[in-house]
N, C-alpha and C positions, 0 to 999 in steps of 0.2 A: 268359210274363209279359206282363204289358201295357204297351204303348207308355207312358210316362209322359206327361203334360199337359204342352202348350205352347201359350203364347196371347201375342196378339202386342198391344201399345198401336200405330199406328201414322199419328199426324196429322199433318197435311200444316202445315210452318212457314212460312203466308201469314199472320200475324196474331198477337198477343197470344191465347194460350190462353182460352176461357172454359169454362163450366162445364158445357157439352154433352158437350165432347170430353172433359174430365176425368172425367164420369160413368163415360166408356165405360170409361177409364181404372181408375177404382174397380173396377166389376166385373170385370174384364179380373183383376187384379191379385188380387182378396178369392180370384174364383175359383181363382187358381193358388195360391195360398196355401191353400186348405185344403184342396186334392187333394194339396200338396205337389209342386207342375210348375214351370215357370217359365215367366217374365215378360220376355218380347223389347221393347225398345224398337227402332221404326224412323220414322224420319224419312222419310215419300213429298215428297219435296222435289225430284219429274220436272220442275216448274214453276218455269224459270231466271229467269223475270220477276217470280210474286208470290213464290218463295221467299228468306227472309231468316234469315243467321246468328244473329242478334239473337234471331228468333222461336224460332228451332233452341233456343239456349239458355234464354231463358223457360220452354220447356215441362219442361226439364231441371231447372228452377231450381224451377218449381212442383210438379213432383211429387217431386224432394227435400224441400220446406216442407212435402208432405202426409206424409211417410213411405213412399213408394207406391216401393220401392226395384227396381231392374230386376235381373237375370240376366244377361242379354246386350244389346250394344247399347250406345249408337245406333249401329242400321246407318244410312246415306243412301244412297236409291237412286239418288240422281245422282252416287256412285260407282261403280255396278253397270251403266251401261249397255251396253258390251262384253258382259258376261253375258246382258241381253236382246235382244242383235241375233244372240246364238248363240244362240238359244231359236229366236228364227224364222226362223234360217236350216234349225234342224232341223224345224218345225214345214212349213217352204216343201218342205223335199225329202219329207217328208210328205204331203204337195197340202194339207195344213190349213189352210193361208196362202195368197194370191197376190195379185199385185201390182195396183191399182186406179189408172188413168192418167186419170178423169174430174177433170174440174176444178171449182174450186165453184162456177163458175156454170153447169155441169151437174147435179150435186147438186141445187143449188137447184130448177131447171129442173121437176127428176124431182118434188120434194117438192110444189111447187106443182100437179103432174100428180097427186100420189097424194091429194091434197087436194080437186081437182074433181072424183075418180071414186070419193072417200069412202073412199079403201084406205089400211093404216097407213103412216106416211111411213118405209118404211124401203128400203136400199139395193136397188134392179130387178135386180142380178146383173149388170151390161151386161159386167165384166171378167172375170167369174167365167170364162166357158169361153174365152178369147184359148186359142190353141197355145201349152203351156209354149217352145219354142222363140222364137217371137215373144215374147212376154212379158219374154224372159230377155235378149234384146235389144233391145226397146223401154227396156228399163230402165237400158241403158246411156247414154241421150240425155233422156228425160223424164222428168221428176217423177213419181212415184208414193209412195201413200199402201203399206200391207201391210193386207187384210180379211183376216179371221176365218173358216174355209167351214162352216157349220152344215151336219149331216149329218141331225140327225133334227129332227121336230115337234114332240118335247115334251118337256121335261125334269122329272122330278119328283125332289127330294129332302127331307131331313128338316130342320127348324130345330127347336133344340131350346127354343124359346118358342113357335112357333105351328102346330108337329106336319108333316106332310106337304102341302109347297110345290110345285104342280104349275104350268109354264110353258111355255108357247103360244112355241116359239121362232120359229115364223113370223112374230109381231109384233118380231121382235126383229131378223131380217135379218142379213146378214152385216156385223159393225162391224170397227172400223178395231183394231190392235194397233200400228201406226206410224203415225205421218202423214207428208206430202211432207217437212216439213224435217228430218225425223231423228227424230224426240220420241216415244219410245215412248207409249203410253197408259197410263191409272190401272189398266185392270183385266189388261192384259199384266202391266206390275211385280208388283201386287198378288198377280198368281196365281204368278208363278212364285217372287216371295219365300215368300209361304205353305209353297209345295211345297218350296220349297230348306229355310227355315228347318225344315220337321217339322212346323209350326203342325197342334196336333190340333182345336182349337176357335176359330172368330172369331166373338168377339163384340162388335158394335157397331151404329150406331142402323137403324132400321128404314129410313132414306131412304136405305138402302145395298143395298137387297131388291133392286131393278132390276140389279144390279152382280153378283149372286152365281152368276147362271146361265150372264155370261162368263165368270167365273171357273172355275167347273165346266169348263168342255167345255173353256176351254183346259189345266187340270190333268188332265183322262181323255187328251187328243188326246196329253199329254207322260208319258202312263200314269203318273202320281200317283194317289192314292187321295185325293179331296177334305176337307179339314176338314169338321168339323162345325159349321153355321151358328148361329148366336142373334142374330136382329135385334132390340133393344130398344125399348120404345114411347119417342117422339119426346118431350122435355121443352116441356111450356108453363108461360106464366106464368096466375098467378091470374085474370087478366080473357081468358083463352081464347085468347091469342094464341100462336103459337109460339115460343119462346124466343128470342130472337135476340141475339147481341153487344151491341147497343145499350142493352138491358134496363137495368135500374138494379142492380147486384151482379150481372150474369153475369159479368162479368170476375173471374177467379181473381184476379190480382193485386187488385182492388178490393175484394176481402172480406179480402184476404191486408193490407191499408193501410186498412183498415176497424178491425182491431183482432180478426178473428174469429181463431180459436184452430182448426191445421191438424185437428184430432180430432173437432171439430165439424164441420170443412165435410164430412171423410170421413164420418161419420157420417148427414149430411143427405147427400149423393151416393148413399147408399147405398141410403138408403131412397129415390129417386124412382125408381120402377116396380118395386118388389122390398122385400120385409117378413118377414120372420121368422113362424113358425109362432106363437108365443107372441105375435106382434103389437109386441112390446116397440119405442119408440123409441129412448131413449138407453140404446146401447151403448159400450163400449170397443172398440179395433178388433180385440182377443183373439175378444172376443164376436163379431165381425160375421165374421172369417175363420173361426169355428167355426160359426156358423148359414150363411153363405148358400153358397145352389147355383142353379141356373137354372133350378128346377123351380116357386120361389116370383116369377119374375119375370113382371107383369103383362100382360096384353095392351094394356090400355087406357093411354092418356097420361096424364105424369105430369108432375105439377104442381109447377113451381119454387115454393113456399112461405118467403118470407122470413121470414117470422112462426115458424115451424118451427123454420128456421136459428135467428134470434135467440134461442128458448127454448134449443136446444141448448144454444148457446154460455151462455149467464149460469149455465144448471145443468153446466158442464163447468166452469166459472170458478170455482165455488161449491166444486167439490170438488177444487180446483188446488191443491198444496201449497204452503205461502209463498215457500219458496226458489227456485222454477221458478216461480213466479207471479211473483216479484220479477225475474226476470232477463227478462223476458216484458213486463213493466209498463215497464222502464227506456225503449225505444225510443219509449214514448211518452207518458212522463210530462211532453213538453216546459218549459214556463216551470218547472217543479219538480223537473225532473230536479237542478240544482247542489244544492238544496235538501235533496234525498231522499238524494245521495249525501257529504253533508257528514253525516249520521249515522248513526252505529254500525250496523253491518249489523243489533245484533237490534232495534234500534228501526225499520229499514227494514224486516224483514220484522212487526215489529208494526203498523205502516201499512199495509202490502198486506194481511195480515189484517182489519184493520177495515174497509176499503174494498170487499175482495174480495166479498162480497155486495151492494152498490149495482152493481154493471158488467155491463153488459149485453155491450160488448166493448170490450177494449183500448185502446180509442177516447177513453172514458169515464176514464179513470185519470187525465189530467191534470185536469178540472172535478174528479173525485172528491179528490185531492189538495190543491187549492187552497187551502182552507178551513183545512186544519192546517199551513199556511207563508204565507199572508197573511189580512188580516181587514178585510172589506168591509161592510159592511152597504148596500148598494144595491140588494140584493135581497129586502129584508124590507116590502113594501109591502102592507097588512093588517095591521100588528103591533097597530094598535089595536082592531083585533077581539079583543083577548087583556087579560087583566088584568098588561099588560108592565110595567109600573113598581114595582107590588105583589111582584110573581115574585122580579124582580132584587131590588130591595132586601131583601127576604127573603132571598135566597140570596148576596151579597155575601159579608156577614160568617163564613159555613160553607163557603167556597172551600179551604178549608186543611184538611178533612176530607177522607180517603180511601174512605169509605164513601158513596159516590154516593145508593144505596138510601136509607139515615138521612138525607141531605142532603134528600133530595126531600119524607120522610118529615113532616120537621121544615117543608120552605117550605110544605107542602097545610094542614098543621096553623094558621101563622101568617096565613095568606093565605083560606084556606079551596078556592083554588085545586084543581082536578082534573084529570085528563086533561089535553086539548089544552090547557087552561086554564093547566096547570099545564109541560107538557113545552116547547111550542111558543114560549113566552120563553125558556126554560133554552136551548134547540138555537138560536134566533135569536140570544142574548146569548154562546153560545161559539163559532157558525159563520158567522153574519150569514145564515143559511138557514132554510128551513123544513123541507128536508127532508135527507137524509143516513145516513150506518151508525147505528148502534144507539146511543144520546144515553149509556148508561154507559159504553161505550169509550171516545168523545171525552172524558168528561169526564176519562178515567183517564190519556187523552194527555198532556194539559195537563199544566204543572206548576201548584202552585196559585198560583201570581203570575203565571203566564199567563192563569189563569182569572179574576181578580182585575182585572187589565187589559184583560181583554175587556170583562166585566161593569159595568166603569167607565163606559169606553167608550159601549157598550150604553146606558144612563141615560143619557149626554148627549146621545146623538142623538134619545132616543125624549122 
């Protein structure tokens, strides 16, 4: 039988989640979901200075609001370091490892030397051949860093986005697995969780490729059999820059306080650098865990599209059920939240019904509400471009009808009124707007002595 799928999410909690790492996240996650594997959460949190509990939880907090549910997990590797100092203790009586005693204005030294003679700035070897005996005693008095001992010239393996990955390890030199003060490194952790966890597939961004060939050689040197690699193309934004924290909506939480809808943002996550065969954009996540595989994943960079996002969202909005819409809308109905919840739930959900196709996102619900719990007209500026006095007085008097259609029917007849002529005083005299949901729902909100009151109204100010 075959080894089942395991893939691992695993970002480092120095910051507020954004929408790079949650990318990887989606694939990482779609992927083990429609092989039926699972989904490791781990926290690389080896870094005591930028890592924060705070951030730990964020990441936890957002990918439960996406759905994006784990298996296993959070490990934290700044529980596990006892486990990586017996890796390279085994690794040491191996000769794979040995102790490196220059200091970094040695280092330095060396780099600035491999600089004037045009050679790549990686480590001379100067520690490499010390007598294990010296070594193992100078170690008991000096600082010393643990290097890596590269055995061969080239490494070639498979990723499964950009086919066979061949690498020139001579530029790459022997690095470090520990440093002087204790701190194991990113790609010691990385590799030996991989190999500990089972991980059969990692997948994550392409600026991780330099990273995957220490990984290798220290998983072959602890005779593991390497995952299999998938480096993703890098996310940019629209004007060609590469995506970065800073962006306007990279932050999860800022599209999560924006009003977007978690289905939508999976959805657009999904689609940057990876598309379905049918091409189709809006999916359900049924849909997306049943199309995708890493065979449809791009080479070329992939472009954060907010505009994209947005349509998602208003056509996932549009086909929202009222009563999941309504419990969704509440958190941000603000100034009309008392309002909305002082009537009858099927009057509430007949409010999110009329609204639900004006919103773009969540955002939007309280402007969209406004109108049917207060009555402004401060925003009706052009009403005299319209035959507004003619309209209203015509339609006053038929406020008490429930046939919207006839009402309208009867004021184009009286007025001779049509079109905008004719709609755009009715929706300014019931909303103090010009624009809004569909002008015969409103009118059906109303009761007719609200409509009557408006329309009064209406005529005194215009």
């Amino acid at each position: 039988m075959e080894s089942i799928v395991r893939v691992r999410f695993a970002p480092s909690p120095t910051g507020p989640v954004h929408a790079g790492n949650i990318r990887t996240a989606v694939f990482n996650w779609l992927f083990a979901r429609n092989l039926r594997g699972k989904f490791v959460l781990r926290m690389e949190d080896t870094d005591p200075e930028r890592s924060r509990k705070e951030y730990a939880e964020n990441i936890m907090s957002v990918l439960e609001w996406l759905g994006l549910d784990w298996d296993e997990g959070p490990v934290f590797q700044s529980q596990r370091t006892e486990i990586y100092n017996e890796v390279i203790d085994r690794l040491y009586e191996k000769g794979a490892v040995y102790p490196c005693f220059c200091s970094e204005g040695q280092l330095v030294s060396d780099r600035k030397e491999a600089e004037r003679k045009h050679r790549p700035p990686v480590y001379v070897g100067r520690c490499r051949f010390i007598d294990r005996d010296e070594a193992r005693e100078r170690c008991e008095s000096e600082p010393h860093a643990m290097r890596f001992a590269f055995e061969s010239e080239e490494l070639e393996y498979h990723d499964a986005v950009r086919g066979s990955v061949i690498v020139d390890i001579g530029l790459m030199g022997d690095f470090i697995v520990r440093r002087s003060n204790g701190m194991v490194t990113y790609n010691l952790a990385a590799a030996v969780d991989d190999a500990e966890m089972e991980i059969t597939h990692v997948i994550r961004g392409e600026d991780h490729i330099s990273n995957s060939p220490k990984q290798i050689m220290i998983m072959k040197a602890l005779g593991y059999r390497p995952p299999i690699y998938a480096h993703l193309p890098l996310i940019h934004m629209s004007g060609g820059g590469k995506l970065s924290k800073r962006d306007p909506f990279a932050s999860i939480d800022d599209l999560r306080k924006s009003g977007f809808l978690p289905a939508a943002v999976v959805n657009f996550l999904a689609l940057i650098g990876w598309s379905p065969e049918d091409k189709r954009e809006d999916m359900e996540i049924e849909e997306l865990v049943e199309k995708f595989s890493l065979e449809r994943v791009a080479l070329r960079s992939a472009t954060y599209d907010l505009g994209k996002l947005r349509w998602l969202n208003k056509t996932k909005i549009k086909r929202e059920e009222p009563q999941s819409l309504l419990a969704m809308s509440k958190p941000f109905a603000g100034r009309s939240l008392n309002n909305l919840e002082n009537l009858p739930e099927e009057r509430q959900l007949v409010l999110v019904s009329i609204i639900r196709d004006n919103l773009g996102t969540l955002a939007d619900v309280e402007d969209e509400m406004k109108p049917f719990f207060e009555y402004s007209l401060e925003d009706i500026t052009g009403v005299s471009e319209y035959p507004a006095r003619e309209v209203a007085e015509a339609f006053l008097p038929l406020c008490e009808s429930e046939d919207f259609k006839a009402v309208c029917g009867e004021v184009s007849g009286k007025t001779g009124a049509k079109g905008k002529n004719l709609y755009m005083p009715i929706r300014a005299g019931l909303t103090g707007r010009f624009h809004g949901p569909e002008l015969g729902k409103i009118y059906s909100w109303f009761a007719p002595e609200e409509r009557k009151a408006r329309i009064k109204t209406f005529l005194e100010h215009i």
